[in-house]
C-alpha positions as CSV (number, residue, x, y, z in Angstrom):
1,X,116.6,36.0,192.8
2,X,118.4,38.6,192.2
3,X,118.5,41.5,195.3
4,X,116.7,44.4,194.2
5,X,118.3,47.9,194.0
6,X,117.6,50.1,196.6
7,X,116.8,53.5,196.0
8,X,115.7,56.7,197.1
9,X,114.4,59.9,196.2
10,X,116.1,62.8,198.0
11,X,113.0,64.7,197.7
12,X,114.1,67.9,199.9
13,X,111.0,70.3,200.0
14,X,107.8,69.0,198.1
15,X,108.2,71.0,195.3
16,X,111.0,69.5,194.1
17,X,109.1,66.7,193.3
18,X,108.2,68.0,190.3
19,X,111.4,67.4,188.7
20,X,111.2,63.9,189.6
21,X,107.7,62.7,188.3
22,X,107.9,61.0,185.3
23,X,111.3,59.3,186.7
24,X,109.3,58.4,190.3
25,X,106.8,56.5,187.7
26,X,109.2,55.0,185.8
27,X,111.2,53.6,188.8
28,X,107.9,52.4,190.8
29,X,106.9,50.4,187.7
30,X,110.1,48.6,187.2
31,X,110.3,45.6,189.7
32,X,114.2,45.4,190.0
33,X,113.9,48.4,192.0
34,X,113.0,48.8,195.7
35,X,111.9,52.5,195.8
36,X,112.1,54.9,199.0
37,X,111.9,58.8,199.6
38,X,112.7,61.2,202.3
39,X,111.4,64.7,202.7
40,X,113.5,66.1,205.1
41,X,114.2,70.0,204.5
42,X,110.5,71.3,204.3
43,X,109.9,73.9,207.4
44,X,107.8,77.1,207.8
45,X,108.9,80.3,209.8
46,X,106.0,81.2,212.3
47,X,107.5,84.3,213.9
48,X,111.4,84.0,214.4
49,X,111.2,80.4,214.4
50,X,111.9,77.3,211.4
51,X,109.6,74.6,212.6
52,X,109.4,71.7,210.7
53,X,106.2,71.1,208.0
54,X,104.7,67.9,206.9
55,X,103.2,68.8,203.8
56,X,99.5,67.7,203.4
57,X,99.7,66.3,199.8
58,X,102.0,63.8,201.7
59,X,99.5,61.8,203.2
60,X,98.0,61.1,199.1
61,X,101.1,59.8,198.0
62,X,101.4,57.6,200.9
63,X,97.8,56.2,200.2
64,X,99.6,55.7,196.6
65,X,102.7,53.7,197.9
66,X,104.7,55.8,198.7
67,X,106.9,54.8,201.4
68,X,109.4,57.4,203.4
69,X,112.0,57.1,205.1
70,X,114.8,58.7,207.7
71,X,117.5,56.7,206.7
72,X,120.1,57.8,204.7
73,X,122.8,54.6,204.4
74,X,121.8,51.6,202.5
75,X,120.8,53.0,199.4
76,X,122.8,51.8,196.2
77,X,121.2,55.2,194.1
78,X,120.4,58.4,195.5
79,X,118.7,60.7,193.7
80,X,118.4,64.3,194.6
81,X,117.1,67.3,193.6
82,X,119.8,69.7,195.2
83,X,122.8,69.4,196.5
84,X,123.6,67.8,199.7
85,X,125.1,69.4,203.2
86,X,125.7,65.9,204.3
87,X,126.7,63.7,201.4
88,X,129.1,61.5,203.0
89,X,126.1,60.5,205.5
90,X,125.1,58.1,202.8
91,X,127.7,56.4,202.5
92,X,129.0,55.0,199.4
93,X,126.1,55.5,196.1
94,X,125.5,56.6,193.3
95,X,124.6,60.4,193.7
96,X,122.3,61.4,191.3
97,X,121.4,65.4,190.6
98,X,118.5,66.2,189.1
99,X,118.1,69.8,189.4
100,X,114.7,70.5,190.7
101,X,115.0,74.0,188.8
102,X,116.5,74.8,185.4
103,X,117.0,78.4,184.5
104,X,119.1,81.9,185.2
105,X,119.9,81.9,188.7
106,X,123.3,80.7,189.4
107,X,122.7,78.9,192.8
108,X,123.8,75.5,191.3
109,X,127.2,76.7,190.6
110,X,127.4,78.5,194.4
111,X,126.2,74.7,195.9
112,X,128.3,72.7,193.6
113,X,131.3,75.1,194.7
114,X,130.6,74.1,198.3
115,X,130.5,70.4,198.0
116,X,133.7,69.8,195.6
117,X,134.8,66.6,197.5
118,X,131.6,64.8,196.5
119,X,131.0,63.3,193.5
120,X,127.4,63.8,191.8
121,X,126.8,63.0,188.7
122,X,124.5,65.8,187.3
123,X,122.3,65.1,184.5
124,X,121.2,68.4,182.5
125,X,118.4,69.5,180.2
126,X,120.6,70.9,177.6
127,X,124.0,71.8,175.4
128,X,124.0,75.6,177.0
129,X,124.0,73.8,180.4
130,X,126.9,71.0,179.8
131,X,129.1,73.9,178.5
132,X,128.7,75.9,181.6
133,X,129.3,73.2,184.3
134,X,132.3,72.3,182.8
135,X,133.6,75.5,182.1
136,X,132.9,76.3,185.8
137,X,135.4,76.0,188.5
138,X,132.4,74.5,191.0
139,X,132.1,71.3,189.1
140,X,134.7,70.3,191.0
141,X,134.8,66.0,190.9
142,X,131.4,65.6,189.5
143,X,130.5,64.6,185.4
144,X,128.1,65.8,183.7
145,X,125.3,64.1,181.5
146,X,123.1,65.8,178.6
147,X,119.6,63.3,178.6
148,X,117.1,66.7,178.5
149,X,114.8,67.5,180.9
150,X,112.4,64.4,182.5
151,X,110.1,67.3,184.6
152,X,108.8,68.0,181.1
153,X,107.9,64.2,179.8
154,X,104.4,64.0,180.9
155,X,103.6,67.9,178.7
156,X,105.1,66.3,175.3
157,X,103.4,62.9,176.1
158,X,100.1,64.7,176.3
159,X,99.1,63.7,179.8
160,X,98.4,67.5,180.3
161,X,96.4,67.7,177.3
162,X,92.8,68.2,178.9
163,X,93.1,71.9,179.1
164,X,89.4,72.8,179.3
165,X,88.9,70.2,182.8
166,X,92.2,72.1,183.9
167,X,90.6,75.3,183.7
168,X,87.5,74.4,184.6
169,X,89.0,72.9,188.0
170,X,89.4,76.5,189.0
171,X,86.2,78.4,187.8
172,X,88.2,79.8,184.6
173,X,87.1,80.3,180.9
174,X,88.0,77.7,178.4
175,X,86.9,80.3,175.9
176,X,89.7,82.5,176.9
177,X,93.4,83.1,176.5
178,X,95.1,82.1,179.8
179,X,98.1,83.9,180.9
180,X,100.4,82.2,183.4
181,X,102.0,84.6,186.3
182,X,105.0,82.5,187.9
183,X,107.5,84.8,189.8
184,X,110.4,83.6,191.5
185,X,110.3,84.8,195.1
186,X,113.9,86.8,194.8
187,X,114.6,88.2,192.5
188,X,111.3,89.2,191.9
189,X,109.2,91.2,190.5
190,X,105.9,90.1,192.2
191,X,105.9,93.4,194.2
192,X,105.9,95.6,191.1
193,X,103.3,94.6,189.5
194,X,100.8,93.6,192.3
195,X,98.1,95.3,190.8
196,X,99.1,95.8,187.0
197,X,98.8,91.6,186.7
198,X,95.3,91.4,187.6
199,X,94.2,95.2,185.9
200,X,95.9,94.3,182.3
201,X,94.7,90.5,182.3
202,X,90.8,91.2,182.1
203,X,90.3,89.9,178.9
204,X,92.3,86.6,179.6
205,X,92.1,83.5,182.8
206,X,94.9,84.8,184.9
207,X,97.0,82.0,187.0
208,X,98.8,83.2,189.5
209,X,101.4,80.4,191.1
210,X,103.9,81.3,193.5
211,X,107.2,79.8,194.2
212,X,107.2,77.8,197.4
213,X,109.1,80.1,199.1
214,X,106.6,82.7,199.1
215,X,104.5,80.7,201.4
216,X,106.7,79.6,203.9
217,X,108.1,82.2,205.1
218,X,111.7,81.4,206.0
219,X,113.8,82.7,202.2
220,X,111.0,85.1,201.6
221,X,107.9,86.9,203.8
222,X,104.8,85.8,204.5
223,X,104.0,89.3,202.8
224,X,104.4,88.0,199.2
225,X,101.2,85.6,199.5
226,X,99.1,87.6,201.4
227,X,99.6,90.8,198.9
228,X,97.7,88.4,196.3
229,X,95.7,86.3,198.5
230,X,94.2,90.4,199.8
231,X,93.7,90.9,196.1
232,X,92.2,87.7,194.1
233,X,89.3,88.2,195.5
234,X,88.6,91.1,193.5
235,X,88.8,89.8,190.1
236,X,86.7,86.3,188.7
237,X,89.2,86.3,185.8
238,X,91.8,85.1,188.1
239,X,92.9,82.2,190.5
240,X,95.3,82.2,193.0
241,X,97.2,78.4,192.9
242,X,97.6,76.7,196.9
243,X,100.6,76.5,198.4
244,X,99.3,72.6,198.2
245,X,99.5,72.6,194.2
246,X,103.2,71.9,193.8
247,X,103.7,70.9,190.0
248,X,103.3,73.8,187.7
249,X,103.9,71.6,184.5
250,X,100.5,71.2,183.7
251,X,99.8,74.8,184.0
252,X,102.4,74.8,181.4
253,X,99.8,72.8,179.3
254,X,96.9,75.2,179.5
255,X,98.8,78.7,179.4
256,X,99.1,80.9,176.1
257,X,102.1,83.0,177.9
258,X,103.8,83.4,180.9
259,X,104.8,86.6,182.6
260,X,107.8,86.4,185.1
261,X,111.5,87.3,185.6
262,X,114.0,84.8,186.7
263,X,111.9,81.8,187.6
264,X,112.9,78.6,186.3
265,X,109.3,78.8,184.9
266,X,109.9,81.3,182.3
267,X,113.2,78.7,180.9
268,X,111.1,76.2,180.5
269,X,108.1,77.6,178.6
270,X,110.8,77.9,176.0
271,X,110.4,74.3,175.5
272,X,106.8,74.9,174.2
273,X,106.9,76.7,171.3
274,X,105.1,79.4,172.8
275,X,106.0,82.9,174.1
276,X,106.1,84.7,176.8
277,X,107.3,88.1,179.3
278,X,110.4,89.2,180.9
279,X,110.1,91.1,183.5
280,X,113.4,93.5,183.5
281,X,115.1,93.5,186.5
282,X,118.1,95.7,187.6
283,X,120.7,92.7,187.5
284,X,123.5,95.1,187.9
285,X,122.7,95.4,191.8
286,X,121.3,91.8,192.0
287,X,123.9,90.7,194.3
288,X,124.5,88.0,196.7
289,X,125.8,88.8,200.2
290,X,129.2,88.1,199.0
291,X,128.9,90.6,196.1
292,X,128.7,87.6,193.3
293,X,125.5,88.0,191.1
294,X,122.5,86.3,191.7
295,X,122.1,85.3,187.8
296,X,124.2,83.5,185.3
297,X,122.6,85.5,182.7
298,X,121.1,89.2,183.3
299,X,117.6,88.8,182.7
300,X,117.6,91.5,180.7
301,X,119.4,89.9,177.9
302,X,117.8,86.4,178.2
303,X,115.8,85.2,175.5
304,X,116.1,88.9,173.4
305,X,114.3,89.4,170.5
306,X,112.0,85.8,171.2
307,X,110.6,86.4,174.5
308,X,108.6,90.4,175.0
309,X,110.8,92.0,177.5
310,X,108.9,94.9,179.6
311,X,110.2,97.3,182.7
312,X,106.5,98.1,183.9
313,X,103.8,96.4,184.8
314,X,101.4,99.0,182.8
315,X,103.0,97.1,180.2
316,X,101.5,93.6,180.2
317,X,98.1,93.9,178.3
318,X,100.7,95.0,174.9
319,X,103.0,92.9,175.4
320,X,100.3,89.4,176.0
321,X,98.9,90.5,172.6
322,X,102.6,90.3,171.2
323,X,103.0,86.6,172.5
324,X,99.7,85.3,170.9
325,X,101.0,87.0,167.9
326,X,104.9,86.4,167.6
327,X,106.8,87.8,164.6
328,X,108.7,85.7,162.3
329,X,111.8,87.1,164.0
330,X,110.1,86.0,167.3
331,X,109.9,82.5,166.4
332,X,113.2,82.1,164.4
333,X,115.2,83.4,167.5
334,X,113.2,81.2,169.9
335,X,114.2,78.1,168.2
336,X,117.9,78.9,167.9
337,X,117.4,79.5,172.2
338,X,115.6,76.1,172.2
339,X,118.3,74.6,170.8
340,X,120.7,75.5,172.8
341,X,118.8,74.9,176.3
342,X,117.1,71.8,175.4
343,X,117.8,68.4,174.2
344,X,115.1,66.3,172.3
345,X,112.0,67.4,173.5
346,X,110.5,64.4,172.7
347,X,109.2,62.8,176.1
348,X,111.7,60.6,176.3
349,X,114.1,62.0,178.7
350,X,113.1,60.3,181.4
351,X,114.2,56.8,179.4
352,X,117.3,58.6,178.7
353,X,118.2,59.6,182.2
354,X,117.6,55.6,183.8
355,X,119.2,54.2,180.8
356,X,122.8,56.6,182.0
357,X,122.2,56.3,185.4
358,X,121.7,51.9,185.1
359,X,125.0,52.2,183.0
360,X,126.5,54.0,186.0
361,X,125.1,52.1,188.4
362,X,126.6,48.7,186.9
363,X,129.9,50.2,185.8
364,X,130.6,50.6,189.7
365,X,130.0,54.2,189.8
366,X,128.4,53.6,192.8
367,X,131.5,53.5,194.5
368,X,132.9,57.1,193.7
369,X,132.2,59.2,196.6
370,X,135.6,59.8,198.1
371,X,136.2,59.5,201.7
């Protein structure tokens, strides 16, 4: 028989898992694979101090068979959803990137520009994407592969497709509209509209899901949770997500629009045929501490004339109304955007991204990390 391939999930924070879903199923139900995972950079800050977190949702998938792990060598396949600090700690693989967030922020280029010794190969969601990496001076020795995005699979294979048991999970109207608030925690705009989200949403379920980071505590305060856990309360129309509720996809399912800024969440709800908010932000002083800009593309200018773009939060109500009601213009412009962000949104990508990685794998790819 045959030795199975051994490989393993390079999960990073929980949230990241998210990106790797459909392909986690995939690879479980394929025998010829011997699947592992490691979690290894989750910590909150309590006070000055990053102590490390063992996310409670990890206990369920270990009672589903999932089996963790500290080791890093021994893997033929690594998958991961961000770059590595310490690639050459496992040894010679396949190094896999699946970027656990697509969109405007140009963190992948800063990583990939640390790490330019290392070989990944990095499989992207879409044409706009390819043409970027390679054109970047980051990519460094890593190739690039255009299969779409597998995060999304289980939306356009329906799996999300009970919306009324969704909303009803959280005490919400299936009668209603539901607006979808998903802020990045910086940059952000989750500060200035604090009180405008929940005022200009009363007519509509309002879902409020933070990044991550806004719970831990370590990239971002504690203050950006407790400013809406203080103010949820007030309003039935609304629900505040747990920090425990890591996917967002199928909130994807059961939203009308979204309102954010330059969350990876407002990218992908381009993939849905649907419409939603920019929040404006001043991207001309959006810098990083070295003075380069915290976004590929000003958020401003991304997705104009498709998406509503707004600069205050009295805004919203007029501009949700717009969404459920695109022009033709609207919807002409978002579908020349869709097809340069994403490739075949058909469900499949998932198929797409083992068949490129197995043709990798037996090539010998495995072997080109240098040393």
């Amino acid at each position: 028989m045959t030795d199975k391939i051994k490989l393993l999930f390079r999960i990073g924070y929980a949230y990241h898992k998210a990106a790797f879903d459909p392909v986690i199923e995939y690879l479980m139900n394929d025998d010829k694979y011997d699947v592992r995972f490691s979690l290894d950079a989750e910590k909150k800050r309590y006070f000055i101090f990053d102590l490390p977190y063992r996310h409670k949702i990890v206990e369920e998938w270990e009672k589903l068979g999932y089996r963790f792990t500290d080791e890093k060598k021994g893997f033929d396949i690594v998958i991961t959803g961000d770059t590595l600090r310490d690639a050459s700690a496992y040894g010679k693989t396949l190094l896999c990137f699946l970027n656990h967030g697509t969109g405007i922020k140009n963190i992948l280029y800063r990583n990939l520009a640390r790490v330019q010794n290392d070989c990944y190969q990095i499989f992207v969601e879409g044409r706009h994407r390819v043409k970027s990496l390679l054109s970047s001076p980051s990519l460094g020795k890593s190739e690039v592969h255009l299969v779409g995005l597998p995060k999304l699979d289980f939306y356009f294979q329906g799996r999300f497709n009970d919306k009324e048991a969704i909303l009803r999970r959280w005490g919400l109207d299936p009668g209603k509209k539901t607006v979808l608030f998903a802020p990045t925690y910086k940059p952000t705009c989750l500060y200035d509209i604090k009180d405008d989200i929940f005022e200009q949403t009363k007519d509509y379920n309002l879902i409020i899901k933070l990044h991550p980071y806004s719970w831990m505590g370590k990239y971002a305060p504690h203050r950006q949770h407790r400013i809406y856990e203080r103010r949820i309360k007030k309003y039935r129309h609304a629900v505040l997500l747990p920090f425990e509720e890591y996917n967002i996809v199928p909130y994807y399912a059961v939203a009308d629009t979204i309102i954010s800024e330059a969350s990876s969440t407002v990218f992908d709800f381009l993939a849905f045929n649907k419409f939603g908010i920019v929040f404006d932000l001043p991207c001309d002083n959006l810098k990083h501490s070295d003075g380069e800009p915290l976004l590929e593309i000003d958020n401003r200018q991304f997705l104009k004339d498709a998406f509503v773009h707004i600069q205050s939060g009295k805004q919203i109500n007029q501009a949700i109304e717009q969404c459920l009601n695109p022009s033709e213009e609207m919807q002409e412009r978002a579908q020349i955007y869709r097809d340069e962000f994403f490739y075949k949104l058909d469900g499949k990508a998932t198929e797409r991204f083992v068949k490129k990685m197995e043709e990798l794998y037996y090539e010998g790819g495995h072997e080109n990390i240098p040393f």
